[in-house]
C-alpha angles and dihedrals in degrees: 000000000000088000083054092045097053104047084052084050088054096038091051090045101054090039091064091047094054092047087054092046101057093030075063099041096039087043098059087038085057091043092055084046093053094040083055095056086057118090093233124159101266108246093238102219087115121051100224129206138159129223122246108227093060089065099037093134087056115082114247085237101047074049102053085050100055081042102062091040085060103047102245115146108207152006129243134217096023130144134217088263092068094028086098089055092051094048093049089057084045089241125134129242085231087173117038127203157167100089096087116096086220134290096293108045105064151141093285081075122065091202091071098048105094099058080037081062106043089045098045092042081062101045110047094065100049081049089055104036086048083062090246125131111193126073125180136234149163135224088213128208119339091219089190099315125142131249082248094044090046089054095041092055096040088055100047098044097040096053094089102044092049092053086053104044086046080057085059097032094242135158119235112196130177127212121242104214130176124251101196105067112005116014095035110197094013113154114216092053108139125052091241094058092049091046086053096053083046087055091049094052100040101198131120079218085083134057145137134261107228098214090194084201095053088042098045088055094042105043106341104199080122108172092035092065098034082060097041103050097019081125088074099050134098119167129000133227110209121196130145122264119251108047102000083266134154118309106250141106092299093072129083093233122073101211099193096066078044098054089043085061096047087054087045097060086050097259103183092170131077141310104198120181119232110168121128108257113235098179118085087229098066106174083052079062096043092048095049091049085053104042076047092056096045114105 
């Protein structure tokens, strides 16, 4: 009776532990979330921005104007084409793009150089004559190539680009993807091979965007690489896991502890939100993920 006792004792015990651990967790979570619905000055230690494509059915004007009453800085995956648009609404192009091929034909793949070249040599200098730093590209498919031969062709064929792109002082960042659920065969698909491309080229003309969705899926450890290579990046992608859904209590990663961390490291770039809205309001979606990350 007493052994039975006693493992009801512990059951009931770590039950309520755990009860109080995730009511804590949950109830922050929910605070940050509340906090979010309402329309706050935003507390301006993160430069925040919002990517384009997850708002495609929203005008770039109508979104340059719920950016800038949020509080958020800058959008993100524009092209020269929509940059007037931007400066008129006072908000920055903090991703550039309209040089890449496409997500699978990149620089991890020499037949594609060429095109990579003429593209990129046209770029950079709208990029820099429009006042913007960063500029995005892609290592492309592995299609069967090594981690050696990856870095080999990357290199070589992004040399050039970066010497370029140091004559215009321009950023050029790669994206980290995953290549188990949505980018399958991608080739910079974990932080420590895009830190060791950064190492090879040795340029702080280069550097990685951290897409926390696409890293969480692909490696999770999160905060820890985010500390340990937080040198090689330059800008961050936030999105709920799974799904790439809305940030709230519903997703397996807390972003405020995330974003903490990325202040901590000393992060002076860009946090831009690219989850897929659910609500039918969803710039009510796009204010509450903000008003979460802001710490």
């Amino acid at each position: 009776m007493a052994n039975t006792n006693r493992r009801s004792a512990i059951k009931s015990l770590l039950a309520g532990s755990a009860a109080i651990g995730t009511s804590g967790v949950l109830s922050s979570f929910k605070s940050e979330q509340k906090e979010g619905m309402a329309d706050k000055k935003l507390k301006g230690n993160i430069n925040h921005a919002v990517c384009r494509w997850c708002y495609g059915d929203i005008p770039v004007e109508q979104l340059c104007v719920a950016a800038k009453n949020i509080g958020i800085k800058g959008i993100d995956l524009v092209g020269p084409e929509d940059w007037p648009t931007l400066k008129k609404h006072g908000l920055y192009s903090s991703m550039c793009n309209g040089a890449e091929i496409n997500l699978t034909d990149g620089f991890g793949d020499t037949q594609f150089h060429a095109q990579l070249h003429k593209q990129y040599s046209a770029m950079i200098p709208k990029v820099a004559a429009a006042g913007y730093k960063n500029l995005i590209c892609f290592s492309g498919s592995r299609r069967g190539k090594t981690d050696e031969e990856g870095w080999k062709n990357c290199v070589e064929g992004l040399k050039p680009m970066v010497k370029l792109a140091e004559q215009h002082n321009v950023v050029l960042v790669m994206e980290l993807l995953n290549s188990k659920i949505d980018h399958k065969d991608y080739q910079c698909d974990h932080t420590a091979w895009g830190a060791e491309l950064c190492k090879r080229l040795g340029s702080e003309n280069f550097k990685l965007l951290y897409d926390i969705y696409h890293m969480q899926i692909d490696e999770g450890d999160v905060i820890r690489n985010i500390r340990d290579h937080h040198q090689y990046i330059a800008h961050y992608h936030t999105g709920g896991v799974p799904g790439r859904n809305e940030i709230d209590e519903s997703q397996e990663l807390y972003y405020p502890a995330i974003m903490r961390a990325v202040l901590e490291v000393g992060h002076k770039g860009f946090v831009a939100q690219e989850f897929i809205p659910k609500q039918k309001d969803k710039i009510a979606s796009l204010r509450k993920a903000v008003h979460i990350c802001d710490v």
